[in-house]
C-alpha positions, 0 to 999 in steps of 0.5 A: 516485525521490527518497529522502524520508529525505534531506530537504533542508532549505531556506535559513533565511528572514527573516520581512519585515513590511511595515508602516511609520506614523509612530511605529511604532517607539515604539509597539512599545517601549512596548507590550513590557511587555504582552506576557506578560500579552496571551500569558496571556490569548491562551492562556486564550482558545485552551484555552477553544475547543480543548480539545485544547489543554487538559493539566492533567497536562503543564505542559511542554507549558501552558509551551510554548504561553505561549512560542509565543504570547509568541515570536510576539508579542514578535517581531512587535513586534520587526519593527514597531520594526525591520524589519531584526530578525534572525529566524534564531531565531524561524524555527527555532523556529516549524520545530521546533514543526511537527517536534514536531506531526509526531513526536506525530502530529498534523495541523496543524489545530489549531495553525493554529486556535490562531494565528487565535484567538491572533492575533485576540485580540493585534491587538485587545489591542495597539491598545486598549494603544496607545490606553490609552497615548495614541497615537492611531492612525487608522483605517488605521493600525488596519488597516495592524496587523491586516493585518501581524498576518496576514501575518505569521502566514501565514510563521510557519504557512508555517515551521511547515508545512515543519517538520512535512513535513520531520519527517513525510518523515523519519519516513515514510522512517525507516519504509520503511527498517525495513519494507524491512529487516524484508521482507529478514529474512522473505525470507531466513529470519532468527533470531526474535530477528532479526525481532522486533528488527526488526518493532519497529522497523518498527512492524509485529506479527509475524503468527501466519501470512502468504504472499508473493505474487509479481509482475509487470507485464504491461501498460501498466494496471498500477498502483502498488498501495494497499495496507493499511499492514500489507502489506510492499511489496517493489516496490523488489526486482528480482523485485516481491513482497508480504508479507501477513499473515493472508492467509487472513482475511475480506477478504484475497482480494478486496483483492489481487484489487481492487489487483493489477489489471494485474499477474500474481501469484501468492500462496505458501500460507500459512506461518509467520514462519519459512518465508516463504521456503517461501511465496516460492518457490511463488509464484514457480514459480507466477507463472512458469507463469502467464507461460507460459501453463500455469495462469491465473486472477484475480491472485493466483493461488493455488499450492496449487490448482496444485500437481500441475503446480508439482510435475511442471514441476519436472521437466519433461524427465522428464514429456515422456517420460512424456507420450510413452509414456503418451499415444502411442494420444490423441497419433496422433488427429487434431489437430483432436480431441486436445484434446477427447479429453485433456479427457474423459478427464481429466474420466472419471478424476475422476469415475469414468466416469461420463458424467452427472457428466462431461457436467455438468462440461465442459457437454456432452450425456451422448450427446457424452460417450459418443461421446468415450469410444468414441473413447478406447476405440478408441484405448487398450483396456482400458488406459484402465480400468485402476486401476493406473497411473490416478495417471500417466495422471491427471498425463500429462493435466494436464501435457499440456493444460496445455502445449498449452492451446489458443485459444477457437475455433469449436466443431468439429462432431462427428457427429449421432449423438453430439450427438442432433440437438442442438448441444453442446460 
């Protein structure tokens, strides 16, 4: 991707004007003395219709449109005497106009009404001079003027527009630059004076909290996400992530859902300016289980509603052995119905045994439930009631179905008695 901040700036040009009557060259001469008084009058027309332009407290700037408009004509009829003029002048001057628009942010719609107006009043000025003055000029010639005029103030707005995208790509440039350094800052946890320095310079408030959502594409329909200019893009990084201010705030959560389609994400909890490493890290581990397969969810997912399996994956030798003694009796049932059991009784253990409450959460008959839980029993003892060791059976479980998800299958029959004669789970 080209760097917008390294702006080549295009070879001057000349400002050409195809116009060429007999006695041109004299008309222009003497029309040079009207100039001032046709650019005064030009500019009470323009500030009469564009309010905007109209800036009693900034004489500088009343003095900058009188020059403008005298440049303009004052050069135009330096062209009608002499073709071969130099413009090198006029050009960088009409491209330092577009810089200054730019660098007080404004468009170019009004500077483009204020040529037409200028000009229109210029055409009709001069040729009613050059009449005043005695020369006849003929109806072409008339149109032969005003046709000039025009194009020669479609170079100038054509001058005028490469300025203003030069300054404009600087200025966008110089922009990313400090938000990409301030992101770097956050990242690695720098000073407050640090990061104050530098949120300055970026243009962004220091927020009172934010989190780092990490990223990774996973498939062709991923997209460069439009992001409110207040989020810091880290997308240039080798590992993608986003800064987000105020993450917790209304509308936060459906916008990064909305923009981070075709992307795996993962968001850090919530931290101060200070701890956005703390944020960083989460989402990463997060998004990396996300990539395996162990946790899932619309984008960005969450840590802080994973944060028994980010913990226990931390160590996740250790947490097979557990697996291993804990879940022996459930590992020996059939494959076919391991599954289903480590579901139960991970349901039975939030919800206290109690068969009604399960059977709503995993959406299944109460009498299904009560079969499983007879099989559990079969297979545990009493061991599975027990209170003192519930915490390790409890994170067994999680950790177990998390690692062995299984597909979306067509449902395994379980006996009628279970079922009550109806089909469930």
């Amino acid at each position: 991707m080209s760097d917008l901040s390294q702006v080549v700036r295009l070879p001057v040009r000349r400002i050409e004007l195809d116009l060429s009557f007999e006695g041109a060259r004299r008309i222009a001469g003497d029309l040079r003395e009207h100039v001032p008084g046709i650019a005064a009058e030009a500019v009470r027309r323009i500030e009469g219709r564009l309010p905007e332009f109209v800036r009693p407290h900034d004489p500088r700037y009343a003095r900058a449109v009188q020059l403008g408009v005298e440049c303009a004509i004052g050069h135009f009829l330096e062209l009608m005497a002499d073709p071969a003029a130099p413009s090198a002048d006029v050009v960088e001057f009409w491209r330092q106009i577009g810089v200054g628009e730019a660098s007080e942010g404004r468009t170019l719609d009004s500077w483009q009404a204020a040529t037409r107006i200028g000009t229109g009043l210029a055409v009709e000025r001069l040729t009613d001079r050059a009449e005043r003055m005695g020369y006849r000029t003929s109806p072409a010639d008339v149109a032969a003027i005003a046709n000039a005029a025009l194009d020669y103030l479609n170079q100038l707005a054509a001058i005028v527009a490469e300025g203003h995208a030069d300054a404009a790509a600087r200025a966008a440039g110089a922009l990313r630059d400090h938000r990409r350094h301030l992101l770097d800052l956050l990242l690695n946890g720098a000073s407050p004076a640090e990061l104050k320095e530098a949120a300055r310079e970026a243009d962004w408030p220091l927020p009172r909290t934010l989190a780092v959502v990490a990223m990774r594409e996973h498939g062709p329909d991923a997209r460069h996400p439009a992001l409110p200019p207040d989020v810091l893009p880290g997308l240039h990084l080798g590992e993608p992530c986003l800064i987000v201010p105020d993450p917790e705030g209304p509308g936060r959560a459906r916008m990064l859902e909305r923009q981070l389609h075709g992307w795996t994400a993962a968001i850090g909890p919530a931290v101060g300016t200070g701890d956005v490493g703390t944020s960083l890290r989460l989402a990463r581990e997060t998004l990396a289980l996300a990539c395996q397969g162990l946790i899932g969810g619309a984008a960005p997912i969450p840590a802080e509603r994973h944060m028994p399996i980010l913990v226990m994956m931390r160590e996740r030798a250790l947490v097979e052995k557990v697996i291993a003694r804990r879940l022996a009796p459930l590992l020996s049932a059939r494959p076919a119905t391991r599954y289903r059991l480590a579901e139960t009784l991970l349901a039975c253990l939030e919800h206290g045994f109690n068969a009604t409450e399960v059977s709503g959460h995993l959406h299944l008959h109460p009498q299904t439930v009560r079969y499983r839980l007879r099989q559990l029993d079969d297979l545990f003892g009493d061991a599975v009631h027990a209170a003192s060791d519930r915490l390790e059976l409890h994170m067994a479980l999680r950790a177990w179905l998390a690692l062995n998800a299984e597909p979306a299958a067509e449902p395994v029959a379980e006996p009628a008695a279970a079922r009550g004669g109806l089909s469930y789970g």
